[in-house]
N, CA, C and O atoms as a Tinker XYZ file with bonds, in Angstrom:
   504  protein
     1  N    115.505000  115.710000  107.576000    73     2
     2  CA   115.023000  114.633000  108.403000    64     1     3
     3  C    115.941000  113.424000  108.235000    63     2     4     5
     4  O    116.301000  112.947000  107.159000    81     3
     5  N    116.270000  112.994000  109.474000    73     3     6
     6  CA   116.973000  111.503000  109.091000    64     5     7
     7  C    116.519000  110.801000  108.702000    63     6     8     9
     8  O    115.370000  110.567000  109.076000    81     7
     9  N    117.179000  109.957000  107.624000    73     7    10
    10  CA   116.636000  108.530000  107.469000    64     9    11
    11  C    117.157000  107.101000  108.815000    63    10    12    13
    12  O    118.086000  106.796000  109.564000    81    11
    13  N    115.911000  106.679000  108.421000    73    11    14
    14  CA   115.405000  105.514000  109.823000    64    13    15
    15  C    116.406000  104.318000  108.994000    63    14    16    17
    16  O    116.705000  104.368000  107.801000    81    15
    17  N    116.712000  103.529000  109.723000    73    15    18
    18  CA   116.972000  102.351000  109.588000    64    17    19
    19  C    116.176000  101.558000  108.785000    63    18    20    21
    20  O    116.721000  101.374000  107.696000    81    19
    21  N    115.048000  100.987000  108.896000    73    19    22
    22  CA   114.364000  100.293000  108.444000    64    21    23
    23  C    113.238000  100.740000  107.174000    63    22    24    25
    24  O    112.294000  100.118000  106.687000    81    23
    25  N    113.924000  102.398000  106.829000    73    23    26
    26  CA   112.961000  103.044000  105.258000    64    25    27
    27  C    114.193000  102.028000  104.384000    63    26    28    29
    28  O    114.962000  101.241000  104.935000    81    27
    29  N    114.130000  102.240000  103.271000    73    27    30
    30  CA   115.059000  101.863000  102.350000    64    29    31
    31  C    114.806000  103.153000  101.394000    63    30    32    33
    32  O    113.716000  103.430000  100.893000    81    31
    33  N    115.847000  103.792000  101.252000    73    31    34
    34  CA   116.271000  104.958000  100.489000    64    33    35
    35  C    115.352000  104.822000   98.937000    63    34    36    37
    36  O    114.714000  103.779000   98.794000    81    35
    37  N    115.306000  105.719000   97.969000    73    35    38
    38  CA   113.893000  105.415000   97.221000    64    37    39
    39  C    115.313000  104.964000   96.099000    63    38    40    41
    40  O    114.731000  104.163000   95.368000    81    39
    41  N    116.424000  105.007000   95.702000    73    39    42
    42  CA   117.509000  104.756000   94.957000    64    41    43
    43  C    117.416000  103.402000   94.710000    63    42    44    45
    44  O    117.298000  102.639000   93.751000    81    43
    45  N    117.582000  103.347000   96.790000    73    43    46
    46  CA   117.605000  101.406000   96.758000    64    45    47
    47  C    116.822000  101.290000   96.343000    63    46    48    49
    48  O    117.059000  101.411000   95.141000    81    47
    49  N    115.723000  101.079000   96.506000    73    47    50
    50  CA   114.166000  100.569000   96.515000    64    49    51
    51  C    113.795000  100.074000   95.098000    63    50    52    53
    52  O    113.130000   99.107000   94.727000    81    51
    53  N    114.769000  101.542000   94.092000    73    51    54
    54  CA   114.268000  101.388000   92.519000    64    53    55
    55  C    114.774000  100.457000   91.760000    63    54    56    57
    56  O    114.244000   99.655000   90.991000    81    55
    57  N    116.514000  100.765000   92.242000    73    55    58
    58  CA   117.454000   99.698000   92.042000    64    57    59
    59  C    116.722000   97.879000   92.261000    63    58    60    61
    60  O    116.653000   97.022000   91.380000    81    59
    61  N    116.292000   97.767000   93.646000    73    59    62
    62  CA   115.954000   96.520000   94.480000    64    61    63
    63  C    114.623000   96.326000   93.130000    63    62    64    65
    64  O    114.583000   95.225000   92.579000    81    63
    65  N    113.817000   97.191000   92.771000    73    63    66
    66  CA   112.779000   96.547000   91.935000    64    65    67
    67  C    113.192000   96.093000   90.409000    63    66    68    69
    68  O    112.611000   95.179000   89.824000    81    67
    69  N    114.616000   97.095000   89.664000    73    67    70
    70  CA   115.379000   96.265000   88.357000    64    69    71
    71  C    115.417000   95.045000   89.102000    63    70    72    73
    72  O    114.342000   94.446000   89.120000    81    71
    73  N    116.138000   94.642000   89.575000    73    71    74
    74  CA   116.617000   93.404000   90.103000    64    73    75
    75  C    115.839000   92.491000   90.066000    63    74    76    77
    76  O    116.083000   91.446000   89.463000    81    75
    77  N    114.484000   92.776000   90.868000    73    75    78
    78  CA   113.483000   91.950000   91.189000    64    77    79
    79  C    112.807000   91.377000   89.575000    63    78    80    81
    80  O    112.655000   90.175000   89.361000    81    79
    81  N    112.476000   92.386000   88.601000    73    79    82
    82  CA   111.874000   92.563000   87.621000    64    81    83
    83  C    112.948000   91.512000   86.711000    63    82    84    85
    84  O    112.439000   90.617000   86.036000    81    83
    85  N    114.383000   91.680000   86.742000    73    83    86
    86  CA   115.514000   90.578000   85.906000    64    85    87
    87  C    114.979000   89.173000   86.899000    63    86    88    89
    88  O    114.869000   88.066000   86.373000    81    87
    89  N    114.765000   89.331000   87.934000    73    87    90
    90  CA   114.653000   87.464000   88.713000    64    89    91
    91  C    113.791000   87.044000   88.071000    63    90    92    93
    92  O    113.977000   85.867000   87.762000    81    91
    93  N    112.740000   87.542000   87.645000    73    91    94
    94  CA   110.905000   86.600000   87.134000    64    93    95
    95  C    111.535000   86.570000   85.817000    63    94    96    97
    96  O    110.801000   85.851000   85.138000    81    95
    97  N    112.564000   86.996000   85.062000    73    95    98
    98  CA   112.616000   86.386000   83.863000    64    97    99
    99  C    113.820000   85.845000   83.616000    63    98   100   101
   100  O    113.988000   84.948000   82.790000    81    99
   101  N    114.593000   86.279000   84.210000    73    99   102
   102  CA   116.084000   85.196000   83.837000    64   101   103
   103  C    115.984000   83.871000   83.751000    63   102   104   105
   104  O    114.975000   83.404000   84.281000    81   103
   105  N    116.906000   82.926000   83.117000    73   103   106
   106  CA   116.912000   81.926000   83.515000    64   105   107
   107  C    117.377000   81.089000   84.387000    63   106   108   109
   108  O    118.088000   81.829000   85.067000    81   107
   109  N    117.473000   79.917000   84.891000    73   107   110
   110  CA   118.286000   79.336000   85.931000    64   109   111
   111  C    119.753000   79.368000   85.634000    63   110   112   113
   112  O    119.983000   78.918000   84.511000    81   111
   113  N    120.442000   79.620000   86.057000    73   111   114
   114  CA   122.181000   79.814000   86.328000    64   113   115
   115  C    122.032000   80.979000   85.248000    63   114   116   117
   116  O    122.683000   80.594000   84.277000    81   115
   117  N    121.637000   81.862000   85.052000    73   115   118
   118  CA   121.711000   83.342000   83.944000    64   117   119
   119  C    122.596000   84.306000   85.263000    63   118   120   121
   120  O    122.435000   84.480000   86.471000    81   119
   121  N    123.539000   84.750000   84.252000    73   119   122
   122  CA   124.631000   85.464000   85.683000    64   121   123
   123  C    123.674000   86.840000   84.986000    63   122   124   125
   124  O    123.165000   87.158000   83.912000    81   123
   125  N    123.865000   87.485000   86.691000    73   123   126
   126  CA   123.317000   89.403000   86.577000    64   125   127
   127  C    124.219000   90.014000   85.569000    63   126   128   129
   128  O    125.432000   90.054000   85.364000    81   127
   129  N    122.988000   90.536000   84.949000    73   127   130
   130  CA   123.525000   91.197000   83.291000    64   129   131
   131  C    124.640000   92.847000   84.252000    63   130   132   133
   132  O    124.477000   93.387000   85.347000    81   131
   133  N    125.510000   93.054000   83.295000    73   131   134
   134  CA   126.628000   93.625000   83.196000    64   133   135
   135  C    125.612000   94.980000   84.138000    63   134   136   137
   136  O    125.643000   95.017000   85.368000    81   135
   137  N    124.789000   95.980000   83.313000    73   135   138
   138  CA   124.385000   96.957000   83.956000    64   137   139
   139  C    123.664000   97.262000   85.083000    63   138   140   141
   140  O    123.527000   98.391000   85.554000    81   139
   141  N    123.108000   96.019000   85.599000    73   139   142
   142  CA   122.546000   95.905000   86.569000    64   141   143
   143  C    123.609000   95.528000   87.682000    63   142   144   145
   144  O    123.007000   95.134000   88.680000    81   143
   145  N    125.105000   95.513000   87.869000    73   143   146
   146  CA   125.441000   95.106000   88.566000    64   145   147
   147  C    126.442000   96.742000   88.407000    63   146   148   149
   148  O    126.476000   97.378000   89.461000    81   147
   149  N    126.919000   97.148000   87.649000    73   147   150
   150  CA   127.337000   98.768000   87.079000    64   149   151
   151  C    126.201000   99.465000   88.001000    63   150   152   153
   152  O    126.575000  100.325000   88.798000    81   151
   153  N    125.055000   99.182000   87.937000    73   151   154
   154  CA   124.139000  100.425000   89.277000    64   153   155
   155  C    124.580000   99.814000   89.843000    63   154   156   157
   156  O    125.565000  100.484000   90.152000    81   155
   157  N    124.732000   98.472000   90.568000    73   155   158
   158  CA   124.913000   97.963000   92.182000    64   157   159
   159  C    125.840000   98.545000   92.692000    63   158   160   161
   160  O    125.528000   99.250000   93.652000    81   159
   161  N    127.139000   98.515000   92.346000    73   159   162
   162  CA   128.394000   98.667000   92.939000    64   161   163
   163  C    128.395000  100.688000   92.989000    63   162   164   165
   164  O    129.261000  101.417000   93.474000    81   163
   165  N    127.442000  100.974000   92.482000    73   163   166
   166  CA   127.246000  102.489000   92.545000    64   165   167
   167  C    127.108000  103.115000   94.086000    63   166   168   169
   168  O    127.583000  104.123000   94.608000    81   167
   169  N    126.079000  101.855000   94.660000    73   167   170
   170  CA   125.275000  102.324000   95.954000    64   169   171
   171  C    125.653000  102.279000   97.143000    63   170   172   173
   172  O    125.354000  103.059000   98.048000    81   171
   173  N    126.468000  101.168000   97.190000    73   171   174
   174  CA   127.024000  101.295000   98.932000    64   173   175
   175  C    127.826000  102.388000   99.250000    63   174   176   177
   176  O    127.598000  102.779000  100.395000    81   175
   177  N    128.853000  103.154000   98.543000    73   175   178
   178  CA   128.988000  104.346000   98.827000    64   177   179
   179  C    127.941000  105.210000   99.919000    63   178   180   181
   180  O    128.158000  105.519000  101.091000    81   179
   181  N    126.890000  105.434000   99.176000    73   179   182
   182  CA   126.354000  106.191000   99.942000    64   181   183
   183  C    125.280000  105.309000  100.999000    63   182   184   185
   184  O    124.901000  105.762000  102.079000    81   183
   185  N    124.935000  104.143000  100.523000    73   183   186
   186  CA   124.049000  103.343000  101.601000    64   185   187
   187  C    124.932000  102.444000  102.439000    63   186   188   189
   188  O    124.437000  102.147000  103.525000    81   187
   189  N    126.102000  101.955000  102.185000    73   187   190
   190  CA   126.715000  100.762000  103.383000    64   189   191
   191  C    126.749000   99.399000  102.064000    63   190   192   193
   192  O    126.016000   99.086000  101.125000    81   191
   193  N    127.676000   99.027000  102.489000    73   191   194
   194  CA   127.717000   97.692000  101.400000    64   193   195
   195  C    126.757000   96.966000  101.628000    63   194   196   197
   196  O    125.842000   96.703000  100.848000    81   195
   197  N    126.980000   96.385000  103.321000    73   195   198
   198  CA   125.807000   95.316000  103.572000    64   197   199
   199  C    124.727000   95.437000  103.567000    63   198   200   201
   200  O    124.070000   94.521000  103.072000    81   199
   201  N    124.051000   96.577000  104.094000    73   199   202
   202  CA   122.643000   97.470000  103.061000    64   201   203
   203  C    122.005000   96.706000  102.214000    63   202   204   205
   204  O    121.041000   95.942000  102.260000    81   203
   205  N    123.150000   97.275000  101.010000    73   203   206
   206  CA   122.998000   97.261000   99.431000    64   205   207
   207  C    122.762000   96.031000   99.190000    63   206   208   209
   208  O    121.770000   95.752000   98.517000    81   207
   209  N    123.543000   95.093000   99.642000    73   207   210
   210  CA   123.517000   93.917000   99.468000    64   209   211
   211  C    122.265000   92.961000   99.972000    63   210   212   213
   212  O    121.894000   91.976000   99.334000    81   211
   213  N    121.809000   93.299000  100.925000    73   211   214
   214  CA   120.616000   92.926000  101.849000    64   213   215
   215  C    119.650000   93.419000  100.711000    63   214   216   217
   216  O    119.144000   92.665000   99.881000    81   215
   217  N    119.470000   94.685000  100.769000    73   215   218
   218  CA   118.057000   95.178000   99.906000    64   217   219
   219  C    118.445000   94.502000   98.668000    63   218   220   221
   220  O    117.638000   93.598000   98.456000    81   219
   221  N    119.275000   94.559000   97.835000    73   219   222
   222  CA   119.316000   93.848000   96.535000    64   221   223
   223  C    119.695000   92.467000   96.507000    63   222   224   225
   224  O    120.296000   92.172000   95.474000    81   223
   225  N    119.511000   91.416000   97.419000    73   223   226
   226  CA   119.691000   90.131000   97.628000    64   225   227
   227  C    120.754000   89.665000   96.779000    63   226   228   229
   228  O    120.510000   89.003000   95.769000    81   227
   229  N    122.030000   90.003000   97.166000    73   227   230
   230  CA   123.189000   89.976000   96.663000    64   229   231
   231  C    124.153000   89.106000   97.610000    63   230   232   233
   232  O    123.996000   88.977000   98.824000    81   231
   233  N    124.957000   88.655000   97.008000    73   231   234
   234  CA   126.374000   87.979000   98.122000    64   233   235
   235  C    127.174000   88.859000   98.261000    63   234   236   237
   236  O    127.693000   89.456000   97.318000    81   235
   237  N    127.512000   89.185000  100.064000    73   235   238
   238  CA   127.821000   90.683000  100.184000    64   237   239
   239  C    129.523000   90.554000   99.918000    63   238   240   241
   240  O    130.104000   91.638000   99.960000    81   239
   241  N    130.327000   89.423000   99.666000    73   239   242
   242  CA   131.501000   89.272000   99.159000    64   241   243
   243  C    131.810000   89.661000   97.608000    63   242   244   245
   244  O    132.845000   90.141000   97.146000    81   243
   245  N    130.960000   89.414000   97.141000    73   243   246
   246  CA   130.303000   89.263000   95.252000    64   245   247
   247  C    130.435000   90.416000   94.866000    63   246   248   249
   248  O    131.040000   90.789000   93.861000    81   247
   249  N    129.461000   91.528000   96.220000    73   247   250
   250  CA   129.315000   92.605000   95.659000    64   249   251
   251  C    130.380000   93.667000   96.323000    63   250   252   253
   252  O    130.474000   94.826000   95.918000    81   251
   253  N    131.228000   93.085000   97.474000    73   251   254
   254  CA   132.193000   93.891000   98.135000    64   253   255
   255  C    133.870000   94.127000   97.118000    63   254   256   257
   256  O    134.715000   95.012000   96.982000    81   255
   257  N    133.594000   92.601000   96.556000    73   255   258
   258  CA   135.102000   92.518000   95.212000    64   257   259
   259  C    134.416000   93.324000   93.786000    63   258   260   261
   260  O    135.186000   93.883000   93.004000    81   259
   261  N    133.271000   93.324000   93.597000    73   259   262
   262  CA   132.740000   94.281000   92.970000    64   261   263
   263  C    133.183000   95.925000   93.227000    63   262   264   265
   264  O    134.168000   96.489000   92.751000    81   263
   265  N    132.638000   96.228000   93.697000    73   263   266
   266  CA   132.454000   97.713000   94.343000    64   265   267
   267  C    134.370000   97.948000   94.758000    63   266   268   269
   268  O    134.655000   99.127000   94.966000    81   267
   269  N    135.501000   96.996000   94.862000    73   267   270
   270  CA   136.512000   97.682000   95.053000    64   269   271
   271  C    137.019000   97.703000   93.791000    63   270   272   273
   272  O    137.648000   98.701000   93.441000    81   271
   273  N    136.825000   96.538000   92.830000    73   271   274
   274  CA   137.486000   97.033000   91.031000    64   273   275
   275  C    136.975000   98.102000   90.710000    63   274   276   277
   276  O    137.754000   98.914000   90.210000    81   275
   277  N    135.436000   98.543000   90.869000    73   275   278
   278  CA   134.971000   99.723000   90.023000    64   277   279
   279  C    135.873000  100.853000   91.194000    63   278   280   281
   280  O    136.140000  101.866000   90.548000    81   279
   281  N    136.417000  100.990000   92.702000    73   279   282
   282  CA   136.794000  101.870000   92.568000    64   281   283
   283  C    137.766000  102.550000   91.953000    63   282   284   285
   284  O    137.786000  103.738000   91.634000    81   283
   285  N    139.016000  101.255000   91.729000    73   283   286
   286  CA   140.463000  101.445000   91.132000    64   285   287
   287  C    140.482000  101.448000   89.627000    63   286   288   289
   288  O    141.459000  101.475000   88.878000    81   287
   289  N    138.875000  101.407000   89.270000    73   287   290
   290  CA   139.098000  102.419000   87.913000    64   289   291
   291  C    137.883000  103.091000   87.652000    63   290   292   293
   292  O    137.034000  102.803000   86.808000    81   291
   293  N    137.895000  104.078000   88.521000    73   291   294
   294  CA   136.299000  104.987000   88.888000    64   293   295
   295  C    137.248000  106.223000   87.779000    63   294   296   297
   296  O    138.458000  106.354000   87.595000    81   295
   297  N    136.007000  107.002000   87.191000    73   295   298
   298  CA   135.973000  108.037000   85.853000    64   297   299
   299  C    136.812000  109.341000   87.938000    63   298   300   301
   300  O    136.808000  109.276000   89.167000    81   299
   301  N    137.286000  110.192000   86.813000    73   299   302
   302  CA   138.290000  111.284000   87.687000    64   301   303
   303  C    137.101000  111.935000   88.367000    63   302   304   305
   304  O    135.996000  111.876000   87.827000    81   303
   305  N    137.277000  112.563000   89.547000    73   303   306
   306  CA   135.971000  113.422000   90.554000    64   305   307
   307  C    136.780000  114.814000   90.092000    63   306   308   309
   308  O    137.984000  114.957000   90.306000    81   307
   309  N    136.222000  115.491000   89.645000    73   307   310
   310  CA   136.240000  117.078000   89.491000    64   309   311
   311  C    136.068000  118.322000   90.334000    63   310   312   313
   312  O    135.365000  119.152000   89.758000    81   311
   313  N    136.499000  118.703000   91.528000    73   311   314
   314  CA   135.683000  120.202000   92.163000    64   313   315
   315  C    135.794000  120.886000   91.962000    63   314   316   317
   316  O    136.877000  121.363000   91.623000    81   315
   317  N    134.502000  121.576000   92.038000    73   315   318
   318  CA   134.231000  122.674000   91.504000    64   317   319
   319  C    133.390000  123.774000   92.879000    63   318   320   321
   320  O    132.556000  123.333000   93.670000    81   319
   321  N    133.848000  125.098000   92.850000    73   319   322
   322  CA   133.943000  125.897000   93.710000    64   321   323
   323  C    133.014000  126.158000   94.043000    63   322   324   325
   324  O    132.119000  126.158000   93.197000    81   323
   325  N    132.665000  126.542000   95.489000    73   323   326
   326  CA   131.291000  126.376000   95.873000    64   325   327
   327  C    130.707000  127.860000   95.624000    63   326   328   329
   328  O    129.500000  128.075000   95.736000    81   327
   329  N    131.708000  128.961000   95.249000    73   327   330
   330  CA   131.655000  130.406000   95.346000    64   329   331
   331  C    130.885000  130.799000   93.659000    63   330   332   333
   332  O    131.297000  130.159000   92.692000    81   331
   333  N    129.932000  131.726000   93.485000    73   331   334
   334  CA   129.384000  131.707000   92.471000    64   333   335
   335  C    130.284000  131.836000   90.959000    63   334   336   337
   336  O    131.195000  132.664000   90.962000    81   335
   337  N    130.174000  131.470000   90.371000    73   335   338
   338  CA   130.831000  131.757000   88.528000    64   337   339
   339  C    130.283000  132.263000   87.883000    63   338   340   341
   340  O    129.062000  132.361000   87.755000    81   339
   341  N    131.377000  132.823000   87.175000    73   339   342
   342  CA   130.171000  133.463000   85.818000    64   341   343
   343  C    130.833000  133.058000   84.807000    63   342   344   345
   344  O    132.029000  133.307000   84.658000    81   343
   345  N    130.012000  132.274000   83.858000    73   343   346
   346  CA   130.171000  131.548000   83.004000    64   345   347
   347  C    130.449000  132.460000   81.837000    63   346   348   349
   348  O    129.720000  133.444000   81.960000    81   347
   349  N    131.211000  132.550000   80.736000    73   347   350
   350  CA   131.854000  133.315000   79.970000    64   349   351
   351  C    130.689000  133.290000   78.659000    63   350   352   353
   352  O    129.798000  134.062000   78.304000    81   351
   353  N    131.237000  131.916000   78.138000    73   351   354
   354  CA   130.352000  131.330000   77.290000    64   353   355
   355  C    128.964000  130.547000   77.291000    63   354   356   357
   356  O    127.768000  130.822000   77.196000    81   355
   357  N    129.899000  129.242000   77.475000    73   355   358
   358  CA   128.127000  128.123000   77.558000    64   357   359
   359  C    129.504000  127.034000   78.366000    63   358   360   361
   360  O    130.726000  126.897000   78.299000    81   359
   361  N    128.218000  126.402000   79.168000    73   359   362
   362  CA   128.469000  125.467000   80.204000    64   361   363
   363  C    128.074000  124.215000   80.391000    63   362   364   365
   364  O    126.908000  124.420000   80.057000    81   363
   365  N    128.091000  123.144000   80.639000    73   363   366
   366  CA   127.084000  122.153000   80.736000    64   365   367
   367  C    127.644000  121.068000   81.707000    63   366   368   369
   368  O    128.599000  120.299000   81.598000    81   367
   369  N    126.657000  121.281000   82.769000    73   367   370
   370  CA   126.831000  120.444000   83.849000    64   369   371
   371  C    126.174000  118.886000   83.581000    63   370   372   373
   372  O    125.067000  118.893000   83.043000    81   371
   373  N    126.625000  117.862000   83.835000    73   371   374
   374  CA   125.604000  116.296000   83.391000    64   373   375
   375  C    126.301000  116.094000   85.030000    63   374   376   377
   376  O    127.248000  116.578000   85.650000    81   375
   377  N    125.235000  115.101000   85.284000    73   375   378
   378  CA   124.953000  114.208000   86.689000    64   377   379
   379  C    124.257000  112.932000   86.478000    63   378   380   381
   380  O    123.088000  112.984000   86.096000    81   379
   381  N    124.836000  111.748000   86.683000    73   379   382
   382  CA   124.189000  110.367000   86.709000    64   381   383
   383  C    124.250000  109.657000   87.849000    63   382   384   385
   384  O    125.332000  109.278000   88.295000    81   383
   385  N    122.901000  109.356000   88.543000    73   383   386
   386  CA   122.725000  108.487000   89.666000    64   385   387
   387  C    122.710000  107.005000   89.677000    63   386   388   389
   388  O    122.227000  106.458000   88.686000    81   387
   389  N    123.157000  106.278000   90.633000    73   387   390
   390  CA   122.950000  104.740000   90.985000    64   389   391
   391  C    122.441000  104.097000   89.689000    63   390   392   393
   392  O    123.128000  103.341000   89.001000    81   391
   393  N    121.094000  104.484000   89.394000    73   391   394
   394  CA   120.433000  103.988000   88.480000    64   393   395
   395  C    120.504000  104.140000   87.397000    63   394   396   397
   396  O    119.809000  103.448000   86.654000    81   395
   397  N    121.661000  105.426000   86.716000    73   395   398
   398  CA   121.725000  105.621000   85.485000    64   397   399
   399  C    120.942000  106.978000   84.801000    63   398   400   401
   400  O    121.142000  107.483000   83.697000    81   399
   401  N    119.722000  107.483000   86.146000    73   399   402
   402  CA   119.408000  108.565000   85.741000    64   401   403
   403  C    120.210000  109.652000   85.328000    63   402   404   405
   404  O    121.417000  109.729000   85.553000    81   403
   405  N    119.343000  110.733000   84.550000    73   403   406
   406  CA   120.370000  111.306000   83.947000    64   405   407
   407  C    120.189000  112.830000   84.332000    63   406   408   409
   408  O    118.978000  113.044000   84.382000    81   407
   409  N    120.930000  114.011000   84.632000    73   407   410
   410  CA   120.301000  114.740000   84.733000    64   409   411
   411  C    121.314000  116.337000   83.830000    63   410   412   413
   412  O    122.386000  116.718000   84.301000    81   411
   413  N    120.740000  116.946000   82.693000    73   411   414
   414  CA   122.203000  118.141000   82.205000    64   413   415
   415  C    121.238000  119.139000   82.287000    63   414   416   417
   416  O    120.011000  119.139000   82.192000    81   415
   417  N    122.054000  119.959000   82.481000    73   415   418
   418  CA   122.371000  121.550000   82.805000    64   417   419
   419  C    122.973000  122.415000   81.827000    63   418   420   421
   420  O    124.194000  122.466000   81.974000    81   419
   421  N    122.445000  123.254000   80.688000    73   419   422
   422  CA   123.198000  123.817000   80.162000    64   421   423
   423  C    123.250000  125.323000   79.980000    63   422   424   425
   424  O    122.542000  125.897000   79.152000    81   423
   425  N    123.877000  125.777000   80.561000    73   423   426
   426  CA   124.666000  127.244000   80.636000    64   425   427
   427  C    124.735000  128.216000   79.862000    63   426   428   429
   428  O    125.472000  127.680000   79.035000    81   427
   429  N    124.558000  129.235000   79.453000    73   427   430
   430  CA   124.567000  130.494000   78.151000    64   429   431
   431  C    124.650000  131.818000   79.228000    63   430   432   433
   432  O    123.727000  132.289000   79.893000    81   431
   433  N    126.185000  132.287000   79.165000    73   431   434
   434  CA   126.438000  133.395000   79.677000    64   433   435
   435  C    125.560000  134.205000   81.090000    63   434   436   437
   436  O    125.143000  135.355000   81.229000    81   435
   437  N    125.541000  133.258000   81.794000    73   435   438
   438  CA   124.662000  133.419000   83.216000    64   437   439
   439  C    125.545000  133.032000   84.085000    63   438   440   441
   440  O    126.621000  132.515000   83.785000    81   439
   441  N    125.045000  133.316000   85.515000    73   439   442
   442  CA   125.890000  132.843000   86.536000    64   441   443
   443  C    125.566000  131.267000   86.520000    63   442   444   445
   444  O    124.630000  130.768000   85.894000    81   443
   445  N    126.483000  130.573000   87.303000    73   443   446
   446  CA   125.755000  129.069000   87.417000    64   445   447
   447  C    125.176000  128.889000   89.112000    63   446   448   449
   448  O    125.613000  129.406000   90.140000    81   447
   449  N    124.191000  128.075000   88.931000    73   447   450
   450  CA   123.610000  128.167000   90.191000    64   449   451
   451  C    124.072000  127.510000   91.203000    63   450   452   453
   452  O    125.148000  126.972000   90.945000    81   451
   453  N    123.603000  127.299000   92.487000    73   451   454
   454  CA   124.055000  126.657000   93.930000    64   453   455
   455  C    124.450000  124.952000   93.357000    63   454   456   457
   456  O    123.720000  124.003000   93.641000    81   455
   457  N    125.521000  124.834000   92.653000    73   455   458
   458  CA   126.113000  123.154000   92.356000    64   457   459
   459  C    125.492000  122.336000   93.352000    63   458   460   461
   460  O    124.719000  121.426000   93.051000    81   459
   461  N    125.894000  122.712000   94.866000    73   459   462
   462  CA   125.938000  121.851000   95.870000    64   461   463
   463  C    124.486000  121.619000   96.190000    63   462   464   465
   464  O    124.164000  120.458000   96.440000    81   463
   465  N    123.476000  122.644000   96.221000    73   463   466
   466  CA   121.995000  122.605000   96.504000    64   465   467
   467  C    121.275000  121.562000   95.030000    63   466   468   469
   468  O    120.371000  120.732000   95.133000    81   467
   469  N    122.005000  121.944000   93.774000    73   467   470
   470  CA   121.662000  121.049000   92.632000    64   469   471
   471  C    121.678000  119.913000   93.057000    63   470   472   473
   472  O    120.642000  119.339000   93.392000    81   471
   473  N    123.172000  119.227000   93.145000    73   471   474
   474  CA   123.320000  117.775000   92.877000    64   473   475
   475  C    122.499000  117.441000   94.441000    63   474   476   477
   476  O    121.666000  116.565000   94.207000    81   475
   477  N    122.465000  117.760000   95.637000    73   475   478
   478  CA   121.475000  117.157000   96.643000    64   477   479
   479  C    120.283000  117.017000   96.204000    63   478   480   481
   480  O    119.867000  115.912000   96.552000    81   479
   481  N    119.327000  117.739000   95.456000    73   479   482
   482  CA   118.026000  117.545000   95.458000    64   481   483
   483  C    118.327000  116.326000   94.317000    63   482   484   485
   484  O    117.553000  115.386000   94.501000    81   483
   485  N    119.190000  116.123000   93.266000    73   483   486
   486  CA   119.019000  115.311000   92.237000    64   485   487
   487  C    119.181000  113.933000   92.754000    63   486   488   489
   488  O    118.436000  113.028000   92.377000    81   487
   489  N    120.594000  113.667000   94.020000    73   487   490
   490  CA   120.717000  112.499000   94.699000    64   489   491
   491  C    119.725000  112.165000   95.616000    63   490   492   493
   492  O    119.439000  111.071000   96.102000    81   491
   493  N    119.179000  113.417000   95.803000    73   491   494
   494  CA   118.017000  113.118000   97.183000    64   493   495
   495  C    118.281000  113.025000   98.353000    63   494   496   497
   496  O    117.634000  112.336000   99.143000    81   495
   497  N    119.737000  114.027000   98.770000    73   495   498
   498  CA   120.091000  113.774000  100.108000    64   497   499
   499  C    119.932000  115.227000  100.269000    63   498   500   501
   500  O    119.979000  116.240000   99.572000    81   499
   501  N    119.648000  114.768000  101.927000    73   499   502
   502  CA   119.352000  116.186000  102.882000    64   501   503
   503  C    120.446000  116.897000  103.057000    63   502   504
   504  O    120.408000  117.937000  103.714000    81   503
């Protein structure tokens, strides 16, 4: 099913409520703590900068010079074959979302399962 314009993805939403939850206690001029801005620059990727920025009441410049440093030193992307494996030994797949969730997988002489059907249900895309 598509997503509508006007849902906000449940990522954002969780993200948008850290945020909300740091405003009622920070103090006045307290800059956004380091990890909360490490999820931000996570999300427009897959939601749109100005999105991200809108749902997380952000300055969409703030968070656009953001989101291009973390790309030019983003951790290496790995692929891996969409055709089944058989794992020899032991395996262990880890996956971390926007928010830091966490999700591992670990392997003992089995095939490994549908990667691509995994990481969708874990990101939550169709």
């Amino acid at each position: 099913m598509a997503e509508k314009r006007s849902e906000v993805p449940a990522v954002l939403a969780r993200l948008a409520q850290r945020f909300a939850d740091w405003r009622t206690t920070r103090s006045v001029g307290e800059r956004i703590p380091a990890p909360l801005w490490k999820a931000a620059v996570k999300v427009p990727g897959q939601h749109g900068l100005n999105r991200t920025a809108s749902v997380l009441s952000l300055d969409y410049y703030s968070l656009k010079k953001r989101v291009g440093h973390e790309a030019s030193s983003a951790a290496t992307f790995v692929e891996l074959p969409t055709s089944p494996l058989a794992v020899p030994h032991e395996c262990v797949i880890e996956m971390e979302d926007a928010l830091g969730a966490k999700m591992r997988v670990q392997l003992k002489g089995q095939d490994i399962p549908d990667l691509l059907q995994l990481s969708r249900v874990f990101w939550n895309v169709d």
